[in-house]
C-alpha positions, 0 to 999 in steps of 0.5 A: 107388829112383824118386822118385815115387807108390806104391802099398801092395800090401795096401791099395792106398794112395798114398804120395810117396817122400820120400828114402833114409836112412841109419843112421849106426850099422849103415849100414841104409838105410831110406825116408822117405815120406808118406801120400796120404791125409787122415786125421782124427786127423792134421788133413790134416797132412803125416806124414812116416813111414819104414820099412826099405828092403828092407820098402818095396821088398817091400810098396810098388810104384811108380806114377809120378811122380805120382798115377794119373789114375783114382783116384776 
């Protein structure tokens, strides 16, 4: 995997790939990541989340190693 931005093919939202995890149990990989985004609830908290490897590299599409110059 590329560390860098994504971008959620559905929703169009920026989130920063963290790193890849292990289950130390079945040895499923999965990917720690964290929104780019404020959300009111949260605070602007960060919020790490993760998800199944073969779901973020299904639903996830790589942007760059940073956030794209024309978001607005």
């Amino acid at each position: 995997m590329r560390t860098g931005v994504y971008r959620h093919k559905k929703n169009g939202h920026f989130y920063q790939f963290l790193l890849l995890v292990r289950d130390h149990h079945n040895g499923n990989e999965g990917v720690v990541y964290i929104p780019l985004r404020i959300e009111p609830e949260w605070a602007g908290t960060v919020r790490p989340c993760w998800i199944v490897r073969e779901e973020f590299e299904e639903k996830f599409e790589y942007v760059g190693e940073g956030l794209p110059k024309d978001i607005g």
